[in-house]
N, C-alpha and C positions, 0 to 999 in steps of 0.2 A: 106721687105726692098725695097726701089722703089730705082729709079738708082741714083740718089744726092747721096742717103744712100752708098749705093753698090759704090759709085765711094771715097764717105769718108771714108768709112772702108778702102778703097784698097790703097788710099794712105798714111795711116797710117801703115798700116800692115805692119810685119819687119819679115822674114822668123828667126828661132832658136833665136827670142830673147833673151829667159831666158838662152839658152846656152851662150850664146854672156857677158850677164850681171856676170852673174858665173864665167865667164872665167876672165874679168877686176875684178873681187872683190878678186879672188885671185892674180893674180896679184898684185894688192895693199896689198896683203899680211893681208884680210879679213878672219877672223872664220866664213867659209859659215855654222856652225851649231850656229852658235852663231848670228846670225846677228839681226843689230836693225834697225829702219827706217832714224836714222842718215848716218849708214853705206849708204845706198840706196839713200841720198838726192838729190846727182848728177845726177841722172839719172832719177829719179820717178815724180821729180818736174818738170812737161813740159809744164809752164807758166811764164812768163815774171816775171825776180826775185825769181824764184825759190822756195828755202823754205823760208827765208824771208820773203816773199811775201806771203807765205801761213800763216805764224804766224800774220803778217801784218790783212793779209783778215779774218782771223777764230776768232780773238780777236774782230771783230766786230760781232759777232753771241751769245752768252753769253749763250754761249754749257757748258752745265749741263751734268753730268757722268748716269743720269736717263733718256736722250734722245735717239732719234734714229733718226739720221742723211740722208739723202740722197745725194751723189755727181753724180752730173747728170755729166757724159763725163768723168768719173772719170781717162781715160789712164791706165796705169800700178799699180795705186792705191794709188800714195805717199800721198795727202792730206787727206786720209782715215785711213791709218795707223798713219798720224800725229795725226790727232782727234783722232784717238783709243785709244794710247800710252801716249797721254798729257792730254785728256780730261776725260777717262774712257767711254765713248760713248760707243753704238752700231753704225756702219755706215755700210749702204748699197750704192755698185759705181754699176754704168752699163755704155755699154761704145758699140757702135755698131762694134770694130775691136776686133776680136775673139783671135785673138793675144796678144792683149792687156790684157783681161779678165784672159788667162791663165796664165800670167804668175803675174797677180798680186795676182790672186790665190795661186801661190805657193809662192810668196814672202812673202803673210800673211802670210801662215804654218810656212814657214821658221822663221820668227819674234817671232812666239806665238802669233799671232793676228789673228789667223781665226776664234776662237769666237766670235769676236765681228765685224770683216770688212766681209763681204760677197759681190759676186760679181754676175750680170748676164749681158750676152751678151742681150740687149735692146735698142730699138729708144728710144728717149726722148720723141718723138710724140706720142707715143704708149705705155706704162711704166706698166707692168705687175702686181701692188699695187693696193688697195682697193684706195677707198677715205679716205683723211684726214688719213694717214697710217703714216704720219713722223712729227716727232717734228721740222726739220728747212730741210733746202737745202740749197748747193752752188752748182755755176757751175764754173770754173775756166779756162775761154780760149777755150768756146766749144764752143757756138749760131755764130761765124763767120762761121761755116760751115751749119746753118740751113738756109732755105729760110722760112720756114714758122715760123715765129720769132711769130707770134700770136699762134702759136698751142704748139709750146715749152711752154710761158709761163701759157698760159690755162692748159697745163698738169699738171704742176708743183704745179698751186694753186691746183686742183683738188686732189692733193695728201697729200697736206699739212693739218695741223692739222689748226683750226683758231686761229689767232694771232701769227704763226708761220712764221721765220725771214726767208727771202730764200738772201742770197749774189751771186750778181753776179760782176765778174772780166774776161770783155772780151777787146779784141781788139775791139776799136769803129772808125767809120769815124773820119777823121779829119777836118779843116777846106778848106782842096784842093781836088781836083780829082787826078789820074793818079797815082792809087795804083803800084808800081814796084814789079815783079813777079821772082822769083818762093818768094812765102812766108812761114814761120810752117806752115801754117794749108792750104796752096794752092798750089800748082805748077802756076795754071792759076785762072782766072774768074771763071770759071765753077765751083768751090767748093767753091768760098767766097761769103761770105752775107754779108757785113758789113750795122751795122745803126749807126744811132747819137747818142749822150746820151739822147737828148731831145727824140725825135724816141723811144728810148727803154722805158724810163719813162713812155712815152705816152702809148705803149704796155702792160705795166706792169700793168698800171693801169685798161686798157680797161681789162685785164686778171683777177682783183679782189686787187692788190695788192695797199697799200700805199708806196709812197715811201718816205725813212726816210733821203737817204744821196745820195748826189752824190759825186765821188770824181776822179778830170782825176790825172793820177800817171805817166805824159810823160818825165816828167823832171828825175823820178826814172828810168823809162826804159831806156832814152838815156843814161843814168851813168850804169845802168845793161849791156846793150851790146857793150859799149864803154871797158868796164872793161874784157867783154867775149873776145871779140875782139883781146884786147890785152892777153890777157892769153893765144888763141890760136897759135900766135907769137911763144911762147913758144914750142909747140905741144900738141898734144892730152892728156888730163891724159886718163890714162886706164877707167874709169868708167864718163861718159859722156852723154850730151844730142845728139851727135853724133852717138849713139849708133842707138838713134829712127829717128833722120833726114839723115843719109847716106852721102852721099856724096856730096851732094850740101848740107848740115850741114852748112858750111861757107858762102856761097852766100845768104843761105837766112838769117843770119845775117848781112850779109852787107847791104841788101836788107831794112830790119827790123830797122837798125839804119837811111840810106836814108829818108825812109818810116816817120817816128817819126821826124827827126830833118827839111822836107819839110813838115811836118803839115798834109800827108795825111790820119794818123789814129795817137790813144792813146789809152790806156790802162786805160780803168776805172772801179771802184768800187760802182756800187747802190747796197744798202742794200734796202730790200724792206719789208713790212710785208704785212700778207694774211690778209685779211678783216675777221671778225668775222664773 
């Protein structure tokens, strides 16, 4: 792990998560033996839109229950247990915060989804699978944190099966400079990478990929965090994305709607396929 790596895992990492998560689900008055990936959606879905967004993004993959999935930055595991539980999948997540791996390991057992979601701590740039080992990939709100956006997606085809569909849904540049900070996935410059959609196209292809769709979703994010926004007006529910952003939680959603309604990133969706 080189220091980009070491400095993203560290500021994802959340000391006693899983105890933290446990404690709000009872609170909300949650069967911790019984729990399903619905109970969990508050908190697991840690991309713009949530689960929505993930039904949204996954409905463009045409995930078959005889696949085997790869979510590259998969976080705490929610869109993995979504695929598992709606689509009959296998999915495999890796995720470089060790934090993160553990506990969505045990949130699979918890669910009854550890046969089929498995988890390892892994770079995207380095990914411990043979060639051509997965039938599709998504990444959902991760490549902002990589610099080498060429070597991410060379991985990814490398792993892919051919003809296989890989979705990505990241934070993209927008049409201004002067990104405002702390952000999800930055405190500062030092951990963001953003590129353009054209920029990534361009990458994806240089990487082996076609690309089939493009899609900016800034007008859904602005209503996403306008709506968070106001909710947290209210206060905190107990089971939360708060949980994983701490205490500037709020700032960097003010930051996030700023950010979006001055032009200077979006949130988009290229579906890409791997060349035969």
């Amino acid at each position: 792990m080189d220091n980009l790596e070491s400095a993203v895992a560290n500021h994802y990492g959340v000391p006693d998560l899983l105890t933290r998560i446990l404690k709000a689900l009872e609170t909300k008055g949650v069967d911790l033996d019984n729990l399903t990936p619905d109970d969990l959606a508050p908190v697991d879905e840690f991309h713009i839109g949530g689960r929505p967004a993930t039904e949204y993004v996954v409905a463009k993959m045409s995930v078959s229950n005889s696949q085997h999935i790869l979510d590259v930055g998969c976080g705490i595991g929610g869109a993995t247990r979504y695929l598992a539980s709606q689509y009959g999948c296998r999915v495999t997540g890796i995720d470089l915060t060790p934090d993160y791996i553990e506990v969505a390991r045990e949130l699979a057992a918890r669910t009854g989804l550890d046969r089929q979601a498995t988890y390892e701590v892994a770079s995207a740039l380095n990914m411990p699978f043979d060639e051509a080992h997965f039938d599709g990939a998504l990444t959902l709100h991760v490549a902002m944190n990589i610099r080498d956006r060429a070597g991410l997606y060379g991985e990814v085809a490398r792993v892919l099966k051919p003809d296989a569909i890989f979705c990505v849904y990241d934070v993209m540049k927008g049409q201004r400079d002067g990104l405002i900070y702390p952000v999800p996935w930055a405190d500062t410059a030092e951990t963001s990478h953003l590129t353009s959609p054209d920029e990534t196209a361009m990458l994806l292809e240089n990487a082996g990929f076609q690309v089939r769709e493009i899609e900016d979703r800034k007008d859904f994010a602005i209503a996403f965090f306008r709506q968070s926004l106001q909710a947290v007006k209210q206060g905190p529910a107990p089971l939360g994305l708060h949980l994983l952003m701490g205490p500037l939680g709020k700032r960097k959603f003010d930051n996030m709607l700023a950010n979006l309604e001055q032009g200077h990133v979006s949130p988009v969706i290229i579906i890409a396929q791997r060349g035969p």
